[in-house]
N, C-alpha and C positions, 0 to 999 in steps of 0.2 A: 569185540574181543575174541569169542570163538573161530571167528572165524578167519583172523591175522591166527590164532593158534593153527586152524586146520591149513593154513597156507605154508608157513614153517615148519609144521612136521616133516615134510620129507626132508629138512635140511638137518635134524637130529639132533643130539647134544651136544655142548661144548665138554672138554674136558672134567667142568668142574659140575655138572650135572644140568644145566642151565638151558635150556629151549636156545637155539640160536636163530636171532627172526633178521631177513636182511627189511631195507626196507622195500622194496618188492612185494612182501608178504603182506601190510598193514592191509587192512579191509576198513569199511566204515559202512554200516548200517544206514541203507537210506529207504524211509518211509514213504510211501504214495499215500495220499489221501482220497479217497474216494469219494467225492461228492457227488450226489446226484442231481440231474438236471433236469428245469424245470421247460416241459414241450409245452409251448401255449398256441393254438388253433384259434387261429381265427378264419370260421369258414360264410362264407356267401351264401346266402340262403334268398338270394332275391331269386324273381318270376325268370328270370335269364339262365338262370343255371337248373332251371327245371326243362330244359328243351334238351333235347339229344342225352336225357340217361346222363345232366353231367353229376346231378346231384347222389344220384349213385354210385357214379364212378369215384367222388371228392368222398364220401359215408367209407366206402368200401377201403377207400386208401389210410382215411382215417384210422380205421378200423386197425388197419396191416400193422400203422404206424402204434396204435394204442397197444398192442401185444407185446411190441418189440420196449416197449415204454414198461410195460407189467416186467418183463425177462430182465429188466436192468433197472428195478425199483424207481424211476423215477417220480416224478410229480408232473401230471397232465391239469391244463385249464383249456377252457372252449368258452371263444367271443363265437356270435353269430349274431350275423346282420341281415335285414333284407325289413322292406318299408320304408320307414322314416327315420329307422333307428338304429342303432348295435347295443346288445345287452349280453351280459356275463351272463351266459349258460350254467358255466361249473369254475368257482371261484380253483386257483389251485389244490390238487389233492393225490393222493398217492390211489384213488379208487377210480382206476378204470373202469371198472363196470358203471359205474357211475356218468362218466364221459360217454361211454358207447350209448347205454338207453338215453341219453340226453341227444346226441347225434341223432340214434333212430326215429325220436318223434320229432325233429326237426321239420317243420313244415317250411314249403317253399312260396315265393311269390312276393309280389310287390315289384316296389324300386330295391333300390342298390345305393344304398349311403354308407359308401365306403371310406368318404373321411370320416365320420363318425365314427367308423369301427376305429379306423389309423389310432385317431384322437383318444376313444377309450383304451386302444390296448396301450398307449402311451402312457396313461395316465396307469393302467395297472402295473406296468413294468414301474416306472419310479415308485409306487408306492412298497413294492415288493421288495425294490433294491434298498428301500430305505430300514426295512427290517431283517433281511439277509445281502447283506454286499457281495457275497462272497458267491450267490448262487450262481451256479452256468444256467444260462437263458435259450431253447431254440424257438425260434418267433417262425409259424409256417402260416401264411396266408393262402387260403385257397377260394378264388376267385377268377371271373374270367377278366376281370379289370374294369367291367363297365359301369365304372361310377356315374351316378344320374340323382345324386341332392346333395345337396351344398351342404356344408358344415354352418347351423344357424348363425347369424349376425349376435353379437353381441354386443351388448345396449353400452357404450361410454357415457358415463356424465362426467 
């Protein structure tokens, strides 16, 4: 309403004292919702990304990316894989500092079972969507790709 009012002012009174609004003038209030979104890292932490300084390079980008995460309050989670396995680092949380010291003691080495990690973060994102649907998700994988253990056989009877 204020602001169909501040759009007719310049058009002034009618005769009878009366605001004269054309419709031109109507305005409508519209709301943005701000959600914040949730960055989930899944990073590689096998024996392969500790050659050439990658693992510091993947830590350090993390890193760039974890601030710019603080600066727009989102909510950060960190998969890391490497051996036999992938395990939730940092369930979702709004405490980057949290994510970072979890990154820094990241130790490197092993194999690279990277369906495992696929599988778990799969398995974390549906569970996540099932208690906020509405959350924006950015899923960043940092890896050099080279998957080397199979996702275990699962027993049928």
């Amino acid at each position: 309403l204020d602001a169909t009012l501040r759009a007719a002012a310049s058009n002034g009174l009618s005769d009878d004292g009366q605001l004269i609004i054309h419709p031109e003038n109507y305005r409508k209030k519209v709301y943005n919702s701000t959600t914040d979104t949730l960055i989930l890292f899944v990073v590689d932490a096998s024996g392969s990304m500790s050659a050439r300084k990658r693992m510091e390079t993947v830590k350090g980008a993390v890193i760039s990316l974890l601030m710019d995460a603080y600066q727009q309050r989102d909510k950060v989670g960190v998969i890391a894989f490497r051996g036999t396995k992938a395990e939730v680092l940092l369930e979702p949380t709004r405490s980057v500092e949290l994510a970072e010291k979890q990154l820094q003691r990241l130790p490197t080495g092993g194999r690279t079972p990277l369906a495992h990690a696929l599988s778990l973060t799969s398995d974390m994102i549906h569970r996540l969507q099932r208690h906020e649907p509405d959350q924006a998700l950015l899923l960043i994988v940092l890896s050099d790709g080279k998957a080397n253990v199979p996702l275990p056989k699962i027993a049928t009877d």
